[in-house]
C-alpha positions in Angstrom: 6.7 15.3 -29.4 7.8 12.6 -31.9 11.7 12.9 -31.3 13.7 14.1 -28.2 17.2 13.9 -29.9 19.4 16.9 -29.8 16.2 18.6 -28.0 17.4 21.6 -25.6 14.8 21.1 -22.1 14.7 23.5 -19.5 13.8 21.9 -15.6 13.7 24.0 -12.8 14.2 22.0 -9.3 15.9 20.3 -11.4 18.8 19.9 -8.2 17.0 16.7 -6.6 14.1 14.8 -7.0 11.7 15.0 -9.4 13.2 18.3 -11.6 17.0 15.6 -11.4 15.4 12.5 -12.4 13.2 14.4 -15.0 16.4 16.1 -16.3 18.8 12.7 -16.4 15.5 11.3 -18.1 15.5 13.6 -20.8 19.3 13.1 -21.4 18.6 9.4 -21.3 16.6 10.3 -24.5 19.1 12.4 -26.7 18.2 15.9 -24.8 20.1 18.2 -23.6 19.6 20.2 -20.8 19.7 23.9 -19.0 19.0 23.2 -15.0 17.6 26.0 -12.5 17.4 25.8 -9.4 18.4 27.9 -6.1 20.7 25.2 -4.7 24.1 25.7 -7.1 25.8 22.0 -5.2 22.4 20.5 -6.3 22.4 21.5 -9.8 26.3 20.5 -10.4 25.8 17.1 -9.1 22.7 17.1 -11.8 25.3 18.5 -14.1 27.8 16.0 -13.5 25.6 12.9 -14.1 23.8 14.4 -17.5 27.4 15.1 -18.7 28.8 11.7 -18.2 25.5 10.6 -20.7 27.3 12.4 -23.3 24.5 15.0 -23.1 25.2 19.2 -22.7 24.1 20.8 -20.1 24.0 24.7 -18.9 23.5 25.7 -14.8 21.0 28.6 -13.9 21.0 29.5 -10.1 17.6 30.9 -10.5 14.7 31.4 -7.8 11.5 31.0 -9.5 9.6 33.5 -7.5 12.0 36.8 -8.9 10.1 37.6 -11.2 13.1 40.2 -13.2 15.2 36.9 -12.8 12.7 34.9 -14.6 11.8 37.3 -17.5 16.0 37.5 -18.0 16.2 33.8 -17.9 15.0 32.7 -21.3 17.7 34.4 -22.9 20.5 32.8 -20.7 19.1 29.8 -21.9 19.1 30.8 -25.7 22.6 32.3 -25.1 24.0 28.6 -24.4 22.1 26.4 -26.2 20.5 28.1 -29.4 17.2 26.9 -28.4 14.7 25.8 -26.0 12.2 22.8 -27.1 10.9 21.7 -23.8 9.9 23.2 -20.0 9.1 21.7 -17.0 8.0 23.6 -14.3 8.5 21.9 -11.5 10.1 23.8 -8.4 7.8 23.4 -5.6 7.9 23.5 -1.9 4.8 22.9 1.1 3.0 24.0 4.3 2.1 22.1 6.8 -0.2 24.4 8.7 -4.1 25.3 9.4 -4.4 28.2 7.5 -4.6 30.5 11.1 -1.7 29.6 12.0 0.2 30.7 8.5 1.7 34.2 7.8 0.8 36.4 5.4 4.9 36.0 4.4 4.4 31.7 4.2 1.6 32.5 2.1 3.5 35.0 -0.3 6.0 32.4 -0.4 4.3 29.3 -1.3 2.3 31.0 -3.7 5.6 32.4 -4.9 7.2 29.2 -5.5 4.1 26.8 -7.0 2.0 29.1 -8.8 4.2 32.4 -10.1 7.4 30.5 -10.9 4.8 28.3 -13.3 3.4 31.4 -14.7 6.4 33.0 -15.3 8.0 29.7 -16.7 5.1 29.8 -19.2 5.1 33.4 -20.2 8.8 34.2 -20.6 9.7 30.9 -22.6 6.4 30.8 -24.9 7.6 33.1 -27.3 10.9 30.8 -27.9 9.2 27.8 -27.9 7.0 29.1 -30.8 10.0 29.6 -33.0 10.3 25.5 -32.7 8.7 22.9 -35.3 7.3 21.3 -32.3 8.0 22.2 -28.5 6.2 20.9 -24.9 5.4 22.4 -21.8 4.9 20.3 -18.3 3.8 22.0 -15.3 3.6 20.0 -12.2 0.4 19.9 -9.8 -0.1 17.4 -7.4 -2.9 14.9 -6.0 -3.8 17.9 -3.9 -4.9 19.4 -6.9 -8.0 16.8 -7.0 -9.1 17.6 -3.2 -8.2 20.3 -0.3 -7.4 18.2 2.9 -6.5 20.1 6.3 -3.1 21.5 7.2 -2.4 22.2 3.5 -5.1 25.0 2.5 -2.4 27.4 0.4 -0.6 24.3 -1.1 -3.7 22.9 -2.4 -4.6 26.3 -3.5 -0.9 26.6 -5.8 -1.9 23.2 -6.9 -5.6 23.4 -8.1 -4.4 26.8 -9.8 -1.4 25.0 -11.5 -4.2 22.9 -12.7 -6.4 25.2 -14.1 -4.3 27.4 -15.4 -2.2 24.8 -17.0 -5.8 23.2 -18.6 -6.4 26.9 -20.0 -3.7 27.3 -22.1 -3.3 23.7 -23.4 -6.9 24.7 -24.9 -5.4 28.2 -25.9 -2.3 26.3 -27.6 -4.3 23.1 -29.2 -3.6 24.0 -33.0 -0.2 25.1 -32.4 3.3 23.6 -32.4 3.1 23.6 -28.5 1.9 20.3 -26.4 1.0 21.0 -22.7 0.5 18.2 -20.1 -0.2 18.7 -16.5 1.4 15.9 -14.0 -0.4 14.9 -10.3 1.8 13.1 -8.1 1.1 11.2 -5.2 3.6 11.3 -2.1 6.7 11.4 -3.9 10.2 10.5 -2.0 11.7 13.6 -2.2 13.1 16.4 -0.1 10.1 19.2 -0.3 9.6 18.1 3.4 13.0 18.6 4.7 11.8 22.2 2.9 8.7 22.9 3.8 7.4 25.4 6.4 5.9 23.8 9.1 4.4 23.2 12.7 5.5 20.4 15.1 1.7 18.5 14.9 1.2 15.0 14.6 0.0 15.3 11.4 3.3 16.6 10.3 5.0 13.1 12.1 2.3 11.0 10.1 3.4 12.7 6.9 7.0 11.8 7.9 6.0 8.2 7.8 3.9 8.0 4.8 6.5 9.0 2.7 8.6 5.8 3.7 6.0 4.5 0.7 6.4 7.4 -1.5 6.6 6.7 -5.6 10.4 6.9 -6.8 11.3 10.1 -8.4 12.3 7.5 -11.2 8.4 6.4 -11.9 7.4 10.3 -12.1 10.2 11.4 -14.6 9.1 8.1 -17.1 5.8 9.2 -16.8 6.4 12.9 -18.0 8.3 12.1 -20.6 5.6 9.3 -21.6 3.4 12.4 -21.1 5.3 14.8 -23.6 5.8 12.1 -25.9 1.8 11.1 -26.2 0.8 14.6 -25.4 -1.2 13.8 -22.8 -3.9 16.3 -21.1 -2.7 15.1 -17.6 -0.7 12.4 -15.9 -1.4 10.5 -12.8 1.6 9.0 -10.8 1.3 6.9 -8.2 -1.7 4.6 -6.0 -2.4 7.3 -4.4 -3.0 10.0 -7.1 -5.3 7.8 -8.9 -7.5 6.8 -5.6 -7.5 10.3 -4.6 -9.0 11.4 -8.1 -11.3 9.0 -8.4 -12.7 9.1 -4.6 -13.3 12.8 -5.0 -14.9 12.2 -8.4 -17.1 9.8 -6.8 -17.8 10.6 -3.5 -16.5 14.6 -2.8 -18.7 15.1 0.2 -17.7 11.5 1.6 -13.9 12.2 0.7 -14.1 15.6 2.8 -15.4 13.8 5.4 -12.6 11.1 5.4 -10.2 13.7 5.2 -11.5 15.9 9.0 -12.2 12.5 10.9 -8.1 12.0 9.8 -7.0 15.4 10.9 -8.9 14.9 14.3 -7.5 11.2 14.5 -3.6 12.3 14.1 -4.4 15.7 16.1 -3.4 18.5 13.8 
C-alpha cells in the first residue's frame, strides 16, 4: 500500500495492546479508523486518543466469534465511513493447559476467538475491500505458529491455522488490488494473560515472568504497518520470534526436545 492518507482501517482488539497501538499507528499515518472489540471502556479510551490525532474514528462492540455479528459488521463499517481499505485481525486470547485437562467448551472458545473471528474478518470484508484501488489484510499468528510447545496444544493449533490459511489466500489474491501479510509475535506485553484460561502450574508463574521482557506493543504496530506498506509475506517481531523460527527450521527434532525437558523443568 503506497499511501495510508484518508485510508478507513478496521482493527479488532483494537481496545489494548497490540489491536490500540496498531490503531493509533494507523492514525499516526493519515488513517482513520473503525475499532471492535468486546470491551466498550477499552475501545473509547482507543477512541479518545485517535480522535485527539485529528483522525475519525467509529466503535463496534463486536465479539469475533458471533458469527451473524460478524457477517452484519462490514456494513456498520461502510455505514460510517464510506469505505474500508485495511483489516487487521488481531483479537486473540490463550490456554495454558495440557490438552487433558482442557474442555471441549475452552477449546470451542479459543478456536472461536483466533481462528473463526480471522476467517470471518476475511470473508465478510473481502468483497468491500475489492471495490478499493488498493486495500490490505493483516492477520496475526504468533511464534507458536513456528512450533507446538506443551501447555499450549489448541493455541498453537489457532495459530499454525492463522498461518496457513492466511498464506492460502495471499497466493489466491497475488494479482489483485489486495496485499496480505501474516505477523508472528514473540511474548508481547499485553493483557491476553490476564485473559487467558488457565491452570495454576508453574509453567503458568514462569510465563508470568517472561513477559517482564516482552516486545512493546509499540515495536509490533511499526512493524505491521512496515508490513502493509512493503507487502510483506510475513513479519517477525521480536528476539524471540526470530530464534524460535529459525531453531525449528534448523533443528525441529532438537527444538521439541528443548521444549519437554522445559515443561518437566518448571513442572507443568
Amino acid at each position: 500500500m503506497t499511501n495510508f492518507q484518508n485510508k478507513v482501517a478496521m482493527v479488532t482488539g483494537s481496545g489494548s495492546g497490540i489491536g490500540r497501538a496498531t490503531s493509533i499507528a494507523l492514525a499516526q499515518r493519515g488513517c482513520d479508523l473503525a475499532l471492535a472489540d468486546i470491551n466498550a471502556a477499552g475501545i473509547e479510551e482507543t477512541a479518545k486518543i485517535i480522535n485527539s490525532l485529528g483522525r475519525r474514528t467509529s466503535q463496534h462492540v463486536v465479539d469475533v466469534s458471533d458469527k451473524a455479528a460478524m457477517e452484519a459488521f462490514p456494513e456498520q463499517v461502510i455505514e460510517q465511513h464510506g469505505h474500508v481499505h485495511i483489516i487487521i485481525n488481531n483479537a486473540g486470547v490463550e490456554i495454558t493447559k495440557s490438552f487433558e485437562d482442557q474442555t471441549v467448551a475452552d477449546i470451542e472458545w479459543i478456536f472461536g476467538i483466533n481462528f473463526w473471528g480471522v476467517i470471518y474478518g476475511c470473508k465478510f470484508f473481502l468483497p468491500h475491500l475489492h471495490r478499493e484501488p488498493e486495500a490490505h489484510i493483516v492477520n496475526i499468528s504468533s511464534m507458536f505458529g513456528f512450533f507446538g510447545i506443551p501447555a499450549q496444544s489448541t493455541y498453537c493449533a489457532t495459530k499454525f491455522a492463522v498461518r496457513g490459511f492466511t498464506e492460502s489466500i495471499r497466493a489466491e489474491l497475488v494479482h489483485s488490488n489486495i496485499g496480505v501479510t501474516c505477523i508472528h509475535p514473540g511474548a508481547i506485553n499485553t493483557n491476553i494473560m490476564t485473559n487467558e484460561r488457565t491452570v495454576g502450574t508453574k509453567l503458568e508463574a514462569s510465563s508470568q515472568k517472561y513477559m517482564r521482557y516482552a516486545t512493546q506493543p509499540e515495536t509490533v504496530a511499526k512493524k505491521i504497518v512496515s508490513g502493509i506498506k512493503k507487502n510483506k509475506r510475513r513479519v517477525r517481531v521480536g528476539p524471540d520470534s526470530y530464534l524460535t523460527d529459525w531453531l525449528a527450521r534448523l533443528s525441529p527434532v532438537g527444538f521439541n526436545r528443548m521444549a519437554t525437558t522445559a515443561r518437566k523443568f518448571m513442572g507443568a
